[in-house]
C-alpha angles and dihedrals in degrees: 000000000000109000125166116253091233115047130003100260100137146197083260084070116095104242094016107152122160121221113223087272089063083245110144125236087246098055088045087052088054100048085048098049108030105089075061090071118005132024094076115157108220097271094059090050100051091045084051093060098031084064101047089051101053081044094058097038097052096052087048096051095044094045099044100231122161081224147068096191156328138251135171111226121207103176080258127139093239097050098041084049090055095056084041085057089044095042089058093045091061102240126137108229130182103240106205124183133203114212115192096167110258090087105140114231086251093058083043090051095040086055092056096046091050096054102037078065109044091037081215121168107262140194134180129197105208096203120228094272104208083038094060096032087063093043082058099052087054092063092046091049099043093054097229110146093224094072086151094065097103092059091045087056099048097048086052099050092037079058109043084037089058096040090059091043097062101027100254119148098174107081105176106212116202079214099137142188096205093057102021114040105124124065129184104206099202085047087070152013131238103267098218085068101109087151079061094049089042089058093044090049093059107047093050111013131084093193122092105228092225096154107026111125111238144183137193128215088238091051092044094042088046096053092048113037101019115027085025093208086131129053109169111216125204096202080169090072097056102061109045094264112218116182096211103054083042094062086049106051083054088059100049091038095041112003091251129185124229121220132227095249140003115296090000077138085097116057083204086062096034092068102028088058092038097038117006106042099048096041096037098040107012091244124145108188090184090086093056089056106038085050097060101047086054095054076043092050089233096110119035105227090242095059085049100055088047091058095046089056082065131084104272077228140076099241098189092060094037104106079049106051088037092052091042090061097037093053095044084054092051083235130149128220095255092056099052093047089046088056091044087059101049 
């Protein structure tokens, strides 16, 4: 099998080539983009943020608005990193949090931590259970990879819907270069879809969808290049983001947890991305993550290419975890096996 001799990016990736020098496109992407976004001195950094803040600042004074900013916050380490990032600028955001039900007792713990701190506004929308269960159900059974679509949707729209509400135009993404370089396009959806949602809902759901949040392209691209309400803004690209001191400095600033993979903050994406994605669709996004952390000098290849030789999986826990989501979805064995044939 073709793999690139960097990272371990692989043939079994949709729009993998190798270059003579058995460099993948995406490492070659990366060498070409990230001065872009990483490989700041000092100096560089602290203009970057100087700058966002009196941005910020200015629009907020001279709006009136209560707050700076606004940032959704998952338990995860990017986004935790990213009120970390606001909490030292000195801005005063308003923190909201979508709960659909699958959050982990650490992300629920490393909320709590983070705020205690801060002492940040907060609001949390607790999503119609037996709505969005059933919402759920209708991307399993319709065989589609971004399962986790629904949850995506609703994060964005719970976040441009609140920022309108209160006025606020700065919404701070934890969206990153470093982590998150390569996409695969046919591995996901644009989350802002919800006529995509809509379509898949009623092929496959029971449940009307009365209070899910939802957004449209035309809304999203309105609010940001035409009405210009809404600017987004990646505060993780202006400081040299790296995963692993940021996991450090949480846990000096909030006592915050890590957790085994990237967003494992969500028992849902825990075992779609462990299970699901690499039974059902032969995905592994392992390889997309460990791949960036080595272009990022956080993960030797060799120690990449170990933990790939493993299940994606934590077999010991496995019964457990499986029961546990099967269960949640009011799904029998059968069915699920049934889902995971198609």
């Amino acid at each position: 099998m073709e793999i690139c001799k960097n990272c371990v990016m692989d043939e079994t990736i949709e729009g993998f080539l190798l270059d003579e020098n058995n460099i993948c496109n995406f490492c070659n992407d990366w060498e070409n983009r990230k001065n872009y976004y990483i490989n700041f001195d000092d100096k560089q950094i602290h203009e970057n943020l100087s700058n966002i803040k009196k941005e910020v600042k200015d629009h907020s004074f001279k709006s009136n608005s209560k707050y700076d900013c606004l940032v959704g916050l998952s338990g995860g380490k990017d986004s935790s990193f990213v009120v970390y990032n606001i909490w030292k600028m000195g801005l005063n955001p308003l923190i909201i949090h979508l709960d659909n039900g699958w959050g982990t007792l650490t992300s629920n713990s490393n909320i709590s931590r983070i705020l205690q701190k801060t002492n940040f506004d907060y609001k949390t929308l607790v999503l119609d259970w037996e709505e969005f269960k059933d919402l759920q159900l209708s991307f399993l059974k319709a065989g589609v990879p971004d399962i986790e679509l629904p949850t995506d949707h609703a994060i964005l729209a719970y976040v441009y819907n609140n920022a309108l509400k209160e006025n606020i135009k700065y919404i701070f993404s934890g969206i990153n270069f470093a982590t998150e370089h390569s996409t695969i396009p046919s591995w996901g959806w644009r989350k802002d879809d919800f006529n995509h949602i809509k379509k898949i809902h009623k092929t496959f759901g029971k449940e009307k969808l009365k209070s899910f949040p939802k957004i449209y392209p035309f809304k999203r691209f309105f609010y940001e290049n035409i009405s210009k309400k809404i600017k987004v803004i990646n505060i993780l690209d202006n400081i040299n983001y790296n995963s692993h001191k940021a996991s450090k400095i949480l846990a000096e600033e909030f006592g915050w947890t890590p957790y085994e993979e990237k967003h494992h903050e969500s028992f849902f994406t825990m075992f779609f991305q462990t299970y699901i994605l690499p039974n059902k669709f032969k995905i592994d996004k392992r390889k997309l993550h460990y791949s960036c952390l080595i272009r990022n000098k956080e993960m030797e290849r060799s120690e990449a290419i170990n933990a790939l030789s493993l299940p994606s999986y934590n077999t010991q826990n496995f019964n457990q975890n499986k029961n546990f989501f099967l269960k949640k979805l009011s799904l029998s064995d059968e069915e699920f096996n049934d889902i995971m044939n198609q």
